[in-house]
N, CA, C and O atoms as CSV, one atom per row, in Angstrom:
chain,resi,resn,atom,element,x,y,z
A,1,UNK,N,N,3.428,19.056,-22.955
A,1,UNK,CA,C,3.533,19.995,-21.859
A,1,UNK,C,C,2.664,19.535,-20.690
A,1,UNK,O,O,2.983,19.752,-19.521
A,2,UNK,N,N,1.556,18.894,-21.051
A,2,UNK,CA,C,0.425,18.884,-19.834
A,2,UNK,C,C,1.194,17.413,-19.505
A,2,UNK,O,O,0.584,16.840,-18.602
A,3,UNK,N,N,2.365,16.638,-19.986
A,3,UNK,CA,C,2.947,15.369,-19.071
A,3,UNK,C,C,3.609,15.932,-18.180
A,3,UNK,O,O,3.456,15.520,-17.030
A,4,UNK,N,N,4.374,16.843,-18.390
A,4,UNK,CA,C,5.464,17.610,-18.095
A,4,UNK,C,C,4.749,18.346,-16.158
A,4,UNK,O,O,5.298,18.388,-15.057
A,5,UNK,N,N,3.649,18.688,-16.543
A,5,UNK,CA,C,2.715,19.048,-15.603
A,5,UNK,C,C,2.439,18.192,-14.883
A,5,UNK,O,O,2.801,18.177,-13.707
A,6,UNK,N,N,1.998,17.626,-15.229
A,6,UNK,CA,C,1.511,16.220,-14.267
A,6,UNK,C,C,2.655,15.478,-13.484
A,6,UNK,O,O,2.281,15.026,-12.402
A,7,UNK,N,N,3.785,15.291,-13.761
A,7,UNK,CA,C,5.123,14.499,-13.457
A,7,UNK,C,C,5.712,15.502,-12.012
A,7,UNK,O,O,6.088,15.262,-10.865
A,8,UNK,N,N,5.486,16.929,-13.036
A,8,UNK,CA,C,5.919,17.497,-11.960
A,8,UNK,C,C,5.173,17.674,-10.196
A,8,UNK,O,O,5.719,17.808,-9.101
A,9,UNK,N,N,3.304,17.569,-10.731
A,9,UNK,CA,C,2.620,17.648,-9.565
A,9,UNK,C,C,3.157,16.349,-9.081
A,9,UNK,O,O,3.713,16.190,-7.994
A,10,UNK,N,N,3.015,15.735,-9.685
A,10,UNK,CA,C,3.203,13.967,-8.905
A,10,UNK,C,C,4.675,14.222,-7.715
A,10,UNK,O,O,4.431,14.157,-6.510
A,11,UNK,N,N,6.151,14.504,-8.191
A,11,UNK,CA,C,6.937,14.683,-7.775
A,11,UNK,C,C,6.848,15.534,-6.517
A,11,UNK,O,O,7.580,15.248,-5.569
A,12,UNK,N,N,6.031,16.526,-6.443
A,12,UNK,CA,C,5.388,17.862,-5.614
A,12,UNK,C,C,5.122,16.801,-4.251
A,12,UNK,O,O,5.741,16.530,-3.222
A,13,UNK,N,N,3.994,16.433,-4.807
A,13,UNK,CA,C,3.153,15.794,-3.893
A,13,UNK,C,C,4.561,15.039,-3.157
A,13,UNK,O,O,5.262,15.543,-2.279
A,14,UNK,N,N,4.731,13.711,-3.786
A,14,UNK,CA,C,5.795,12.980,-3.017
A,14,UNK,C,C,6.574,13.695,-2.132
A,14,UNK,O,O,6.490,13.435,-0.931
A,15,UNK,N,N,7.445,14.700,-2.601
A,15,UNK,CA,C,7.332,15.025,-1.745
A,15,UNK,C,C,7.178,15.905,-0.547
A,15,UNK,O,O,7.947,15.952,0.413
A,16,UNK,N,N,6.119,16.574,-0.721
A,16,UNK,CA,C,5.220,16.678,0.670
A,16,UNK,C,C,5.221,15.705,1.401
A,16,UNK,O,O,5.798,15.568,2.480
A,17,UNK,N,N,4.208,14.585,0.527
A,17,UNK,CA,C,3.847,13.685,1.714
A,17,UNK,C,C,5.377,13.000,2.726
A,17,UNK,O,O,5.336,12.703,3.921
A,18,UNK,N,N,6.718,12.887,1.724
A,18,UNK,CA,C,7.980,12.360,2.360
A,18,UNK,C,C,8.220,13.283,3.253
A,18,UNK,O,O,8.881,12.831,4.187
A,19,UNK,N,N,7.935,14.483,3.361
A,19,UNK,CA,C,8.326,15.604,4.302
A,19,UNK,C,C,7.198,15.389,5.523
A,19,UNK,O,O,7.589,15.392,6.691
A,20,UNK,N,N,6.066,15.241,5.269
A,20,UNK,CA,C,4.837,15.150,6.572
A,20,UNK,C,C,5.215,14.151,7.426
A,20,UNK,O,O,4.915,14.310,8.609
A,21,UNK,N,N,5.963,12.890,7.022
A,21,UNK,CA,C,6.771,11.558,6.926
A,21,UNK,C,C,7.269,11.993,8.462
A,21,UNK,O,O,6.815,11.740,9.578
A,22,UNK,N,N,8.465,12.799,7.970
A,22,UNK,CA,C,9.789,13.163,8.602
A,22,UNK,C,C,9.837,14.192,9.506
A,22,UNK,O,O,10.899,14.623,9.957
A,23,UNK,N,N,7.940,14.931,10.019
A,23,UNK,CA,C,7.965,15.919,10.893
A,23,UNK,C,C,7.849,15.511,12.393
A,23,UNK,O,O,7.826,16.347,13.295
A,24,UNK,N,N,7.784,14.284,12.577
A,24,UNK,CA,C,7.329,13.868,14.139
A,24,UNK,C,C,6.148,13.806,14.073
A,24,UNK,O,O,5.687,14.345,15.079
A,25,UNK,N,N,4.932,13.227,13.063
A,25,UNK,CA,C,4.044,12.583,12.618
A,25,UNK,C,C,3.631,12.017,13.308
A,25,UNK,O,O,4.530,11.677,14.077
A,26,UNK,N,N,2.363,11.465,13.716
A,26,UNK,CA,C,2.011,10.131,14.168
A,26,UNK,C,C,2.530,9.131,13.690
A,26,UNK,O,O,2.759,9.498,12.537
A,27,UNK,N,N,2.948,7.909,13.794
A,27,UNK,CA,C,2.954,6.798,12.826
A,27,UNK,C,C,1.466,6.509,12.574
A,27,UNK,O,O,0.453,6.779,13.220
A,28,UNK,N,N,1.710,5.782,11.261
A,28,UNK,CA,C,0.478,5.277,10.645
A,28,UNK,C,C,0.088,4.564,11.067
A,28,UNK,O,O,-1.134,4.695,10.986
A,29,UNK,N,N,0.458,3.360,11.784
A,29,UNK,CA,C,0.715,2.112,12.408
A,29,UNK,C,C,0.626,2.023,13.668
A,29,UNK,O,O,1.430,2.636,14.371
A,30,UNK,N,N,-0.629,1.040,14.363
A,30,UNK,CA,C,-0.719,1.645,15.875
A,30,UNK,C,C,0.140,0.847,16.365
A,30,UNK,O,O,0.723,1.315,17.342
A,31,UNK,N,N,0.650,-0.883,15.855
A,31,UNK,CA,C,1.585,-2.023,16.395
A,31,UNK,C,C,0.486,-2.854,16.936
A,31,UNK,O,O,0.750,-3.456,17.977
A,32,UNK,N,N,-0.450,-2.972,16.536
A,32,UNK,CA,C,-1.440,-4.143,16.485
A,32,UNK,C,C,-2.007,-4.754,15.086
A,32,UNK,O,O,-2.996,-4.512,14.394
A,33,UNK,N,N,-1.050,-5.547,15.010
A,33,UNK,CA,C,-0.765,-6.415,13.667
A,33,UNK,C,C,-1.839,-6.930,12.917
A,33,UNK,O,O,-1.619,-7.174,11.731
A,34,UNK,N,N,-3.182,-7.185,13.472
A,34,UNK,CA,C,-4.167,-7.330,13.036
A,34,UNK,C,C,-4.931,-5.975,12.456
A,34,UNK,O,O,-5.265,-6.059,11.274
A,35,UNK,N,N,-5.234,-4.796,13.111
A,35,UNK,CA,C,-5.707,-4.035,12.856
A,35,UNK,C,C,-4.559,-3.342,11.614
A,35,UNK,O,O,-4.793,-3.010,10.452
A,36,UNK,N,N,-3.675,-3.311,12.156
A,36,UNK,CA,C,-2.640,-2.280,11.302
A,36,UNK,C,C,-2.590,-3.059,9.833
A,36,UNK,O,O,-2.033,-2.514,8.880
A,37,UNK,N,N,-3.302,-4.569,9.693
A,37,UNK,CA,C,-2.949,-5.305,8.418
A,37,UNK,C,C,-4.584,-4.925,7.712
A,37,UNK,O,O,-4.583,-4.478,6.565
A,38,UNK,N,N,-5.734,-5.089,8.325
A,38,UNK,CA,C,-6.972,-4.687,8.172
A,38,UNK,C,C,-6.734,-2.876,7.679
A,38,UNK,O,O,-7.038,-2.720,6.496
A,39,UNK,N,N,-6.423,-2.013,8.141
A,39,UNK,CA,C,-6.531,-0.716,7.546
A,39,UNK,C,C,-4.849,-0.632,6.578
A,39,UNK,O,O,-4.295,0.459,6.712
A,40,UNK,N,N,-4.383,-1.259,6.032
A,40,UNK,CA,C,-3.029,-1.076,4.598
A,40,UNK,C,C,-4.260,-2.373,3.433
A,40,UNK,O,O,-4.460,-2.183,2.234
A,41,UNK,N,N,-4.731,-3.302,4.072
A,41,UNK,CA,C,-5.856,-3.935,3.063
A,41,UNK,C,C,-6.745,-2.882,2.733
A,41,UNK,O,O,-6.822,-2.562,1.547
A,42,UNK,N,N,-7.389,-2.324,3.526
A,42,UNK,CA,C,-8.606,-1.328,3.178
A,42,UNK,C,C,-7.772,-0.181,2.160
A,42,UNK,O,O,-7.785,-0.193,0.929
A,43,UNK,N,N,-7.114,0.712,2.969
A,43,UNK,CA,C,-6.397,1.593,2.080
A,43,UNK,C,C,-6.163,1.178,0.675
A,43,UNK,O,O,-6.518,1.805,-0.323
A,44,UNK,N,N,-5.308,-0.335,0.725
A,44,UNK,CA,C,-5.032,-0.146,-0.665
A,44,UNK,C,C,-5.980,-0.708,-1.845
A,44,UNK,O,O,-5.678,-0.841,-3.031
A,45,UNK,N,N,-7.073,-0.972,-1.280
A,45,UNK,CA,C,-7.844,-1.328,-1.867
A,45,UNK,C,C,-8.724,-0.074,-2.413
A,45,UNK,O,O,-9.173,0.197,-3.527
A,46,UNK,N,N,-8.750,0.237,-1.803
A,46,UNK,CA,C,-9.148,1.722,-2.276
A,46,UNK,C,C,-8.580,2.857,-3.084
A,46,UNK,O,O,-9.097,3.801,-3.681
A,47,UNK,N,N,-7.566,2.522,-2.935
A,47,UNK,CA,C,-6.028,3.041,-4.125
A,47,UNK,C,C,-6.100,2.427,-5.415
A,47,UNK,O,O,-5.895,3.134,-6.401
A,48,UNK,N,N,-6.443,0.839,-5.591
A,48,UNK,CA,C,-6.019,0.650,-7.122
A,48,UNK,C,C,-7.632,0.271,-7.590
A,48,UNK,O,O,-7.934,-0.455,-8.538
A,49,UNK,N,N,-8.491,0.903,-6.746
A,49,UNK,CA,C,-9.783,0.818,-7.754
A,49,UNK,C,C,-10.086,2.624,-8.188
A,49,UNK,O,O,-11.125,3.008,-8.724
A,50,UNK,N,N,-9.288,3.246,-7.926
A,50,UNK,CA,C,-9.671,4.466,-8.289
A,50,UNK,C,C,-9.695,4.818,-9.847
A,50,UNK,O,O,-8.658,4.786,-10.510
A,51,UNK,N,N,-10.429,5.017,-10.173
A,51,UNK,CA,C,-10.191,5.910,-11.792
A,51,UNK,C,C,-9.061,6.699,-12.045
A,51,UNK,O,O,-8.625,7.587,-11.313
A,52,UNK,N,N,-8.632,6.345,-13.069
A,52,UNK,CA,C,-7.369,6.644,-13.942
A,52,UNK,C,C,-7.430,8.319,-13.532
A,52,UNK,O,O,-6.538,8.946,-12.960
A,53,UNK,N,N,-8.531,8.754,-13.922
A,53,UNK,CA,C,-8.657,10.425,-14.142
A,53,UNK,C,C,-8.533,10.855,-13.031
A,53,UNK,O,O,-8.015,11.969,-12.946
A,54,UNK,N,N,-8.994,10.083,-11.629
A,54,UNK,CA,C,-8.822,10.890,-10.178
A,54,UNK,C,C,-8.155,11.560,-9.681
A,54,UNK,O,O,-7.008,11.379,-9.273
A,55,UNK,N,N,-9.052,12.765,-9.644
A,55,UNK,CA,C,-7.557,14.392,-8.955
A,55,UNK,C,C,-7.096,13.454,-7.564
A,55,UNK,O,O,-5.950,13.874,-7.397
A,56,UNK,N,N,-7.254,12.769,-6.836
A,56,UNK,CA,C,-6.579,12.165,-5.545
A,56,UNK,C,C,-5.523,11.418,-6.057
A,56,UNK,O,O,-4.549,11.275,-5.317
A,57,UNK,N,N,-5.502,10.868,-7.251
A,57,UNK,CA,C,-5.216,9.594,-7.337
A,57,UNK,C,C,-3.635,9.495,-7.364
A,57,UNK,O,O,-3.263,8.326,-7.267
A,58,UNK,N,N,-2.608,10.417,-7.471
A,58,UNK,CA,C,-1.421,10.888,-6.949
A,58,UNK,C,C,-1.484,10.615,-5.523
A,58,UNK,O,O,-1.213,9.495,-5.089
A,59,UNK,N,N,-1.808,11.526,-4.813
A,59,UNK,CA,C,-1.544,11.514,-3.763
A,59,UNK,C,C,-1.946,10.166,-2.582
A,59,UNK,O,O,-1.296,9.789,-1.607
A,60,UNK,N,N,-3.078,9.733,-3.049
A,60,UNK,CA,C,-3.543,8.249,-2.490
A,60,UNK,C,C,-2.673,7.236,-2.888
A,60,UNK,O,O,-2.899,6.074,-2.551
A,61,UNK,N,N,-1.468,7.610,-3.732
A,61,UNK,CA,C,-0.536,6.281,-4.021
A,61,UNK,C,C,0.371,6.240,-3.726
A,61,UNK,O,O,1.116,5.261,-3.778
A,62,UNK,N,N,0.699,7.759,-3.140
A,62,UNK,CA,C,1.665,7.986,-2.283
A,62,UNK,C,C,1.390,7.494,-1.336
A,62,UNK,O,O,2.105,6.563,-0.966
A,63,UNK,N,N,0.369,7.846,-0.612
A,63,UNK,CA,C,-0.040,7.548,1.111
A,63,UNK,C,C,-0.112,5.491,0.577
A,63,UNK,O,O,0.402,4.810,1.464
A,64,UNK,N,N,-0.439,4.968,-0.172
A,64,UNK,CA,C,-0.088,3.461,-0.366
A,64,UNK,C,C,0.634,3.046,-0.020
A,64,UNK,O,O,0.567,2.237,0.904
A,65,UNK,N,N,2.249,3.589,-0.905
A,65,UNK,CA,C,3.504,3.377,-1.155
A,65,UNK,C,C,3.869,3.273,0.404
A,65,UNK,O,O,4.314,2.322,1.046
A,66,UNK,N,N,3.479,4.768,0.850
A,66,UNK,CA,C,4.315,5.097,2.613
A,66,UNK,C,C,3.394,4.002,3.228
A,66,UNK,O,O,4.070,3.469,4.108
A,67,UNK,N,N,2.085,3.382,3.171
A,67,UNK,CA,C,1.817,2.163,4.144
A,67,UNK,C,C,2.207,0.762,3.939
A,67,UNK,O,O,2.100,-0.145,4.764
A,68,UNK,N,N,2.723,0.679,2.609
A,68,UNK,CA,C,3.258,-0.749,2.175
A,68,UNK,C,C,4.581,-0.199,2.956
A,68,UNK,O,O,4.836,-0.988,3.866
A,69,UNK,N,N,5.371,0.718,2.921
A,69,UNK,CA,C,6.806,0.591,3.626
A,69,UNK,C,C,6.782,0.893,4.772
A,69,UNK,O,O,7.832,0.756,5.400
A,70,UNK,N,N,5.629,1.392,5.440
A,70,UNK,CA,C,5.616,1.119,7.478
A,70,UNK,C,C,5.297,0.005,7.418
A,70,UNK,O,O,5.865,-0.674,8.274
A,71,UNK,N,N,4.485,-0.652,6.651
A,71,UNK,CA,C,3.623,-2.446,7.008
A,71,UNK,C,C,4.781,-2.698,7.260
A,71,UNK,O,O,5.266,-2.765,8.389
A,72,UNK,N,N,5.650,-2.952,5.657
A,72,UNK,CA,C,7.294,-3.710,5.878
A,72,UNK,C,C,8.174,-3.603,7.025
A,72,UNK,O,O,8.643,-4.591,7.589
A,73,UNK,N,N,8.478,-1.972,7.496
A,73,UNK,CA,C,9.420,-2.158,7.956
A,73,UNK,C,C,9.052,-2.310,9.433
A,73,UNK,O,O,10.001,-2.569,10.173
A,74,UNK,N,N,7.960,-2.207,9.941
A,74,UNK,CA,C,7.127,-2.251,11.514
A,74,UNK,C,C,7.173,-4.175,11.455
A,74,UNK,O,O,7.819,-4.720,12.349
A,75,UNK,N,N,6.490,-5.053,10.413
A,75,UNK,CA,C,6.502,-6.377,10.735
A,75,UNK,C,C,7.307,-7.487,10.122
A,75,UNK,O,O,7.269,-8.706,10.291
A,76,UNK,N,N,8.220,-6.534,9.186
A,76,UNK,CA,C,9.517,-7.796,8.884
A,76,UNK,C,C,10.130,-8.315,9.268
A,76,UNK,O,O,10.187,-9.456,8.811
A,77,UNK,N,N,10.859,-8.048,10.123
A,77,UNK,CA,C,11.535,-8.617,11.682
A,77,UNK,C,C,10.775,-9.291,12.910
A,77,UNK,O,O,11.314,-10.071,13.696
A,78,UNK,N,N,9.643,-8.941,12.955
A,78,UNK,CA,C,8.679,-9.538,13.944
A,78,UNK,C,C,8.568,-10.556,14.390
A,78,UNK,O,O,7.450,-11.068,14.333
A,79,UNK,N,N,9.502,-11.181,14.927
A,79,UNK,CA,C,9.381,-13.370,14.786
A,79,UNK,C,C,7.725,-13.437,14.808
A,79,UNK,O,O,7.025,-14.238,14.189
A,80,UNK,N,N,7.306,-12.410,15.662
A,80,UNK,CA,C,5.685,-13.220,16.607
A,80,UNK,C,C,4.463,-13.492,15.375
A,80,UNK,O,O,3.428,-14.155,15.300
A,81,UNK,N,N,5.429,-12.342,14.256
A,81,UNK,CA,C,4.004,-12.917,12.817
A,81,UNK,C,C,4.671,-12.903,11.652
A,81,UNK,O,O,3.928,-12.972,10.673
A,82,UNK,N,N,6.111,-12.821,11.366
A,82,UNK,CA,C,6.661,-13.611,10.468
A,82,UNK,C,C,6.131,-14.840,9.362
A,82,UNK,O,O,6.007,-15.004,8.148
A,83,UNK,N,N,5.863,-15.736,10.929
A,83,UNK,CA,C,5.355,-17.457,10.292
A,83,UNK,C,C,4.098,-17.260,9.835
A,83,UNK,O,O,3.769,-17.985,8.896
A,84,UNK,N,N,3.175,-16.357,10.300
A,84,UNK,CA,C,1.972,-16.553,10.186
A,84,UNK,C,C,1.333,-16.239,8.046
A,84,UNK,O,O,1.771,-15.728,7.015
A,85,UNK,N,N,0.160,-16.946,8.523
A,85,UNK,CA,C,-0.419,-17.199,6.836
A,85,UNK,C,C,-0.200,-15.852,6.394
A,85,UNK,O,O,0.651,-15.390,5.635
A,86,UNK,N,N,-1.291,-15.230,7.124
A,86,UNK,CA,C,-2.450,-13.578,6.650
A,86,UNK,C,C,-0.586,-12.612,6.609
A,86,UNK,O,O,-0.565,-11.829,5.659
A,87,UNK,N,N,0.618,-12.606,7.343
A,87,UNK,CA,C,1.580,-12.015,7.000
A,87,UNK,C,C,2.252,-12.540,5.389
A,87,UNK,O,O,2.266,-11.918,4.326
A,88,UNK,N,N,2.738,-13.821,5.696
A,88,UNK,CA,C,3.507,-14.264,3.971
A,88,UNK,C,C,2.523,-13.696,2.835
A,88,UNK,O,O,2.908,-13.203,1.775
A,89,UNK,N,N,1.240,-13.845,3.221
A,89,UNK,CA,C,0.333,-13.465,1.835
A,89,UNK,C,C,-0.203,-12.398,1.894
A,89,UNK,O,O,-1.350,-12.248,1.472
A,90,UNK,N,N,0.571,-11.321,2.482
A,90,UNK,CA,C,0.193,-9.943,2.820
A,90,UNK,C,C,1.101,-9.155,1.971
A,90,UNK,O,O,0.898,-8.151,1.288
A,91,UNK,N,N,2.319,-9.977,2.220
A,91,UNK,CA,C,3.925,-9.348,2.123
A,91,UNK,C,C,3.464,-9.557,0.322
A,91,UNK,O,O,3.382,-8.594,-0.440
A,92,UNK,N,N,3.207,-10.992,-0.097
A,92,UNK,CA,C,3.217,-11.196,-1.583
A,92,UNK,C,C,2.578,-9.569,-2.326
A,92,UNK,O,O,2.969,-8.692,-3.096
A,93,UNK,N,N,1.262,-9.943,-1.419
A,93,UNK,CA,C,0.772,-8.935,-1.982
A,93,UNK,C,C,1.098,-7.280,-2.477
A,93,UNK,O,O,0.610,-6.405,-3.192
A,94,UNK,N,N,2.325,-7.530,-1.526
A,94,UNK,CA,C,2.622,-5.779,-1.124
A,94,UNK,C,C,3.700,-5.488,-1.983
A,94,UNK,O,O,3.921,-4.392,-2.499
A,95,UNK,N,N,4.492,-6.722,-2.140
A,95,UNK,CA,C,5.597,-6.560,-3.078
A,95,UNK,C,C,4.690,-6.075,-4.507
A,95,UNK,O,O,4.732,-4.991,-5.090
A,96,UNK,N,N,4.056,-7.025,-4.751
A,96,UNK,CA,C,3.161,-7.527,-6.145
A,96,UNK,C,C,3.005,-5.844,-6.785
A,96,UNK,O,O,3.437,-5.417,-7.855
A,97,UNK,N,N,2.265,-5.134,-5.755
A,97,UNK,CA,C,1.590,-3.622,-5.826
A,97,UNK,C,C,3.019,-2.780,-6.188
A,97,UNK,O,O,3.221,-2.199,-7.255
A,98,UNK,N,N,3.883,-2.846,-5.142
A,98,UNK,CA,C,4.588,-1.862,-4.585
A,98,UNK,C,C,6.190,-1.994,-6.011
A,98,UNK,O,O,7.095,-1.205,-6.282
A,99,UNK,N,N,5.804,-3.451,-6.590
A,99,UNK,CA,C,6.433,-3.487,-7.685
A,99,UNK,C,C,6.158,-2.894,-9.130
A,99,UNK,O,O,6.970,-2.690,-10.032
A,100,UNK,N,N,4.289,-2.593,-9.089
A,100,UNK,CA,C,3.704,-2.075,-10.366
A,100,UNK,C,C,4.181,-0.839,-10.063
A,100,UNK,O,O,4.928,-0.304,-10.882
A,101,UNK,N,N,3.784,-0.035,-8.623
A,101,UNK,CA,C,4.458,1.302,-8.410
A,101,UNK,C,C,5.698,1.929,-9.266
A,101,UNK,O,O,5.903,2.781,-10.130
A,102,UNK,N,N,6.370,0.999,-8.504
A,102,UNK,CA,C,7.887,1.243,-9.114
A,102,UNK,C,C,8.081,1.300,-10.569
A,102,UNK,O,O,8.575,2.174,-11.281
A,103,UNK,N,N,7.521,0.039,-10.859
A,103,UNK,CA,C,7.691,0.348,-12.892
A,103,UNK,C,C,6.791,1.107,-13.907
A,103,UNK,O,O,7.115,1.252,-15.085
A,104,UNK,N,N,5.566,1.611,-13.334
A,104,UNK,CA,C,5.244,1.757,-14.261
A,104,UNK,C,C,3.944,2.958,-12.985
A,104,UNK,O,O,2.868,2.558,-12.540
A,105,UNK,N,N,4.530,4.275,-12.744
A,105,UNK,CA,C,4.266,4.906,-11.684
A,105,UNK,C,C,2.824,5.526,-12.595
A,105,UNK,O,O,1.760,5.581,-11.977
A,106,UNK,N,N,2.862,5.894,-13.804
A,106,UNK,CA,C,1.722,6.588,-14.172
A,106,UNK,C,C,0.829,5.991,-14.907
A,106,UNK,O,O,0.083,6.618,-15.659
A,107,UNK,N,N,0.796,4.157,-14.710
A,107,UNK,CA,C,-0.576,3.266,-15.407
A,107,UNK,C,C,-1.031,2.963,-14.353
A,107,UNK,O,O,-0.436,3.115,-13.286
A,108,UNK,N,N,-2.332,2.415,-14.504
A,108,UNK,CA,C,-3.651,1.700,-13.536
A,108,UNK,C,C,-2.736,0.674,-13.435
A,108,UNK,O,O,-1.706,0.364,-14.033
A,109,UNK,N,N,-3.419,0.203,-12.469
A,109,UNK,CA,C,-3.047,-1.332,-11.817
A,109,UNK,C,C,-3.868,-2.019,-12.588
A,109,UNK,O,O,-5.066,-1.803,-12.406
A,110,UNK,N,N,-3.429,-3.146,-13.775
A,110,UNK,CA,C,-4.021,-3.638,-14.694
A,110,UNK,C,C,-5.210,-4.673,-13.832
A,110,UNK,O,O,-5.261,-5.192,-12.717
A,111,UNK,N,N,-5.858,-4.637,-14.726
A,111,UNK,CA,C,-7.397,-5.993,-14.061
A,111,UNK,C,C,-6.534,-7.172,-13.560
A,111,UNK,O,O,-6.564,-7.376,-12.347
A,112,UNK,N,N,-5.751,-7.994,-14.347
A,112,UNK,CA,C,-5.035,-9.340,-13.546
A,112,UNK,C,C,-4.745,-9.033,-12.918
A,112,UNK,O,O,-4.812,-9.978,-12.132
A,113,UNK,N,N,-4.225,-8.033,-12.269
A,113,UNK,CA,C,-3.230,-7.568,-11.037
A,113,UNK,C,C,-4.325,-7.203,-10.145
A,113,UNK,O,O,-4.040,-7.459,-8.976
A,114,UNK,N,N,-5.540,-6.665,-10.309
A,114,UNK,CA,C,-6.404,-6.225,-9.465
A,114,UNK,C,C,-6.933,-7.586,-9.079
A,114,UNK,O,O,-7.012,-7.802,-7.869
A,115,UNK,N,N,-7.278,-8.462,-9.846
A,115,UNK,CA,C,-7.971,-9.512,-9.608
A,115,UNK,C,C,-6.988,-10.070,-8.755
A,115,UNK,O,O,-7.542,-10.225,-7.667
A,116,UNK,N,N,-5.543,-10.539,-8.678
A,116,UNK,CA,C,-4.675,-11.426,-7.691
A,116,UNK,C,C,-4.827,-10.320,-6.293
A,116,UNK,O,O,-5.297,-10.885,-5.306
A,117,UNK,N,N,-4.623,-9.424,-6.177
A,117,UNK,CA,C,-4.820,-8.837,-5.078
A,117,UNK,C,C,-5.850,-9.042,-4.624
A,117,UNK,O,O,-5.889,-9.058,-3.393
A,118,UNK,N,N,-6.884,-9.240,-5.233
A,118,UNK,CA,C,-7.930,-8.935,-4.269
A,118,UNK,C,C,-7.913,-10.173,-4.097
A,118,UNK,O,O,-7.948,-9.680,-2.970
A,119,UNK,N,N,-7.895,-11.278,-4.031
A,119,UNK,CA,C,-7.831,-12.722,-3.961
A,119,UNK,C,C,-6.783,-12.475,-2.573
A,119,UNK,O,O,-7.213,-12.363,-1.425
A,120,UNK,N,N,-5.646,-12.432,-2.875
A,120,UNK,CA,C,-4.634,-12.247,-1.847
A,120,UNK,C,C,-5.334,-11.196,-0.604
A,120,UNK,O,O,-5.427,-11.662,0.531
A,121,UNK,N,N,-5.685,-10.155,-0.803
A,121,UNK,CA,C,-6.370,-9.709,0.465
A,121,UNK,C,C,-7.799,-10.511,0.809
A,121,UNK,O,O,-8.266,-10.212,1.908
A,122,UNK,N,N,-8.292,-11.143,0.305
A,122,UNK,CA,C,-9.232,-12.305,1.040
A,122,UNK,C,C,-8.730,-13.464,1.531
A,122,UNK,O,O,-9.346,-14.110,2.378
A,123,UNK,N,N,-7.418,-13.884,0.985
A,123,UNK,CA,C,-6.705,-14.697,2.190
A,123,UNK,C,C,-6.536,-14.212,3.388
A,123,UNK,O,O,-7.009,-14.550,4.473
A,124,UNK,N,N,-5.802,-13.372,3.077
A,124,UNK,CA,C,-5.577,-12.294,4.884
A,124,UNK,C,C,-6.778,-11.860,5.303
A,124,UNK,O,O,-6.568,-11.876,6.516
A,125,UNK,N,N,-7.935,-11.468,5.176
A,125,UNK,CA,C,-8.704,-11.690,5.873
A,125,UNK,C,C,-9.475,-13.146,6.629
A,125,UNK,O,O,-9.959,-13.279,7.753
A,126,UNK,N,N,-9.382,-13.820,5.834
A,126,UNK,CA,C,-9.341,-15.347,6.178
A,126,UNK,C,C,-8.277,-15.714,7.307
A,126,UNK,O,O,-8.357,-16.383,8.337
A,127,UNK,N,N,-7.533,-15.202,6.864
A,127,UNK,CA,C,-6.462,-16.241,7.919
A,127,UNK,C,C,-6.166,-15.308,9.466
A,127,UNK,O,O,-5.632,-15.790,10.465
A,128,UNK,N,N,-6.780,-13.571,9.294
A,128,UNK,CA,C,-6.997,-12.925,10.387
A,128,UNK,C,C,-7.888,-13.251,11.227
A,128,UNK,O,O,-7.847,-12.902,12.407
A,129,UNK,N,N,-8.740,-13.913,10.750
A,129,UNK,CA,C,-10.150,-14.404,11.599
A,129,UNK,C,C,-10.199,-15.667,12.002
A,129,UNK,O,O,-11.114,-16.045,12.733
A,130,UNK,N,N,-9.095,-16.605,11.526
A,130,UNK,CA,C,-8.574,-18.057,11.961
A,130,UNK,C,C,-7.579,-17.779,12.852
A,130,UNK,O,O,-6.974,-18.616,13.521
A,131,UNK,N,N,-7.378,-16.336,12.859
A,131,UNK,CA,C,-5.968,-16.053,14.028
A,131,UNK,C,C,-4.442,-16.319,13.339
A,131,UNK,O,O,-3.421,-16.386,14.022
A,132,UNK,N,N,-4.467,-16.447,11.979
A,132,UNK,CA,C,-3.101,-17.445,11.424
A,132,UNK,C,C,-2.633,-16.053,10.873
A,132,UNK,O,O,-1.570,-15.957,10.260
């Protein structure tokens, strides 16, 4: 019963947050590709170190999910950072996450997976500060 509970808050939440989405919102995303890649690194870094037990921890993976899919859909098309490093190894990264999401919505983001991310978001910071 108490899964049954939980599935259902989870579902709740989503969507809310898909509805806050769809009210004429701010975007999340100011369209400065550097900054907007610096705060979806921070965010989600802060998302898959949270404790399993965290009353946020629903709703902070929602607000993830919705910044991995503005990152995507604001700089996929973008010729001007397409090519660039800190984007290809941004995108890896985002799939990487946004793929544990998808399969497996109510486990931690296992340690290997924490460990390649965070590796992958120290490239992109690297290659933001080389300008690449």
């Amino acid at each position: 019963m108490k899964r049954y509970w939980s599935r259902l808050l989870a579902l709740v939440l989503l969507v809310v947050v898909g509805l806050m989405g769809c009210n004429n919102t701010p975007a999340t995303l100011t369209g400065d590709y550097r900054q907007d890649t610096l705060a979806v690194v921070n965010t989600l870094r802060t998302t898959i170190d949270l404790p399993q037990d965290s009353p946020d921890r629903v709703s902070l993976q929602a607000q993830a999910r919705k910044k991995i899919n503005d990152f995507a859909a604001r700089y996929q098309r973008d010729d001007s950072v397409a090519g660039l490093a800190s984007f290809t190894t941004m995108r890896t990264a985002l799939n990487s996450l946004a793929g544990h999401y998808s399969s497996y919505p109510n486990r931690p983001v296992p340690q290997k997976l924490k460990d390649r991310l965070e590796q992958e978001f120290e490239r992109v910071e690297v290659a933001l500060k080389r300008g690449a």
